[in-house]
C-alpha positions in Angstrom: 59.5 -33.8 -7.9 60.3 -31.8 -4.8 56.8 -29.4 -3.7 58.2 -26.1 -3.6 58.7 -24.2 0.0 57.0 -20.7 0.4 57.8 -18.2 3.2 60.4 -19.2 6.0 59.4 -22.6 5.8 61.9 -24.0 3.8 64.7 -22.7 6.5 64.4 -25.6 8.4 66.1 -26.8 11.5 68.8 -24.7 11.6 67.9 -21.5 11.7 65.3 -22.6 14.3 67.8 -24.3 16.5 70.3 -21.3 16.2 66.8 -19.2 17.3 66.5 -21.4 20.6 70.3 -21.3 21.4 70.8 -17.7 21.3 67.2 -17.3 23.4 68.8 -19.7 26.1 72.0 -17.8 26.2 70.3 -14.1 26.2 67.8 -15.7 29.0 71.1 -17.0 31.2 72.9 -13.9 30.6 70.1 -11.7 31.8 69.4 -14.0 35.1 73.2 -13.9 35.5 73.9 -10.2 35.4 71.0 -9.2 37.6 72.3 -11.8 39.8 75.9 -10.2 40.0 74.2 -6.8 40.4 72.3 -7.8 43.0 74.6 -9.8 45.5 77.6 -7.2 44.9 76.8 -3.7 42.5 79.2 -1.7 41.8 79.3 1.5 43.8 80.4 4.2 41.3 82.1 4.5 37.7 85.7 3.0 38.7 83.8 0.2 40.1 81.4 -0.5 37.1 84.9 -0.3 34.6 86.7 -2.3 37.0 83.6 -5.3 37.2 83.6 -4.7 33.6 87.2 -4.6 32.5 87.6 -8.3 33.8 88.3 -10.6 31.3 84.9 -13.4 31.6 82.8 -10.4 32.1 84.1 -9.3 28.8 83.8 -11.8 27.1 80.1 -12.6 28.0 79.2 -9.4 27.1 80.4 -10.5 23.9 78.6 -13.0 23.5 75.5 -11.2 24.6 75.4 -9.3 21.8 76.9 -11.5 19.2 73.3 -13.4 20.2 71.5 -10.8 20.9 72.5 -9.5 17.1 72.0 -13.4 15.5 68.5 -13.5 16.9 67.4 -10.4 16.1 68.6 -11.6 12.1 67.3 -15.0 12.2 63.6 -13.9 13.8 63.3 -10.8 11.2 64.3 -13.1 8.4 61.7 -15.1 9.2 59.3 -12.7 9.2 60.3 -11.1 6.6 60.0 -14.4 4.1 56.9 -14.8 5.8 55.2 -11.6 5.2 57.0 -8.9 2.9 55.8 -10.7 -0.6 56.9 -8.1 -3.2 61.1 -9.1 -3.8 62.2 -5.9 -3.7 60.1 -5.3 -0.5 61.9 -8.5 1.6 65.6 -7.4 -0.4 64.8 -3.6 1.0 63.6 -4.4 4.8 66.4 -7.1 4.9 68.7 -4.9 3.6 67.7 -1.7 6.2 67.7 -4.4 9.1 71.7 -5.7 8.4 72.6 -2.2 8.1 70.8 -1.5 11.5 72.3 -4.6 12.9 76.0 -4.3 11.6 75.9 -0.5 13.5 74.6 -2.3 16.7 77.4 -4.5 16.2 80.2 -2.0 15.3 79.1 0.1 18.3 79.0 -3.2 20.5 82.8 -3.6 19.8 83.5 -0.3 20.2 82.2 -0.3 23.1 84.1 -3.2 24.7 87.7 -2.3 22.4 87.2 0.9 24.3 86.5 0.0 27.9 89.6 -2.6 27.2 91.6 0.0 26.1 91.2 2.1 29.2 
């Protein structure tokens, strides 16, 4: 007979292995944008849409928050499983925090559909 998990500890590697990934890539992200805004900033507005219209810079930013969004998920989760015991307590919190996320995530698109747009 298999003993039964409790909490976030039946989630196993891969949710904590998807944790570390999207850490790394939020940490090289930072490091990399403060290093672009440091050696060369952009100067106004047309500058800044001009840095940010290219097509890698784009596309990181994408990624940014596609991770930024995934961690966000994968730590609450855990804390939720953890912590909120009453079921309709975790299904409540879990459902308020995708809604949150899934806005973040539709205003993250719209914000880079938009700039590509222009």
């Amino acid at each position: 007979m298999r003993p039964r998990t409790i909490g976030s500890a039946g989630s196993g590697f891969g949710e904590w292995l998807l944790q570390r990934l999207t850490a790394l890539y939020l940490t090289g992200f930072t490091f990399w944008l403060a290093w672009c805004l440091a050696v060369n900033p952009p100067a106004d507005y047309p500058a800044w849409t001009q840095w940010f219209g290219r097509g890698g810079v784009r596309l990181a930013f994408a990624l940014f928050y596609v991770s930024a969004l995934v961690h966000a998920w994968v730590g609450m989760r855990s804390v939720y499983l953890d912590y909120a015991k009453p079921l309709w307590v975790r299904a409540l919190v879990q459902l308020l925090t995708i809604i949150g996320l899934l806005a973040l995530g539709l205003w993250a698109a719209q914000i880079l559909l938009t700039e590509a747009v222009a």
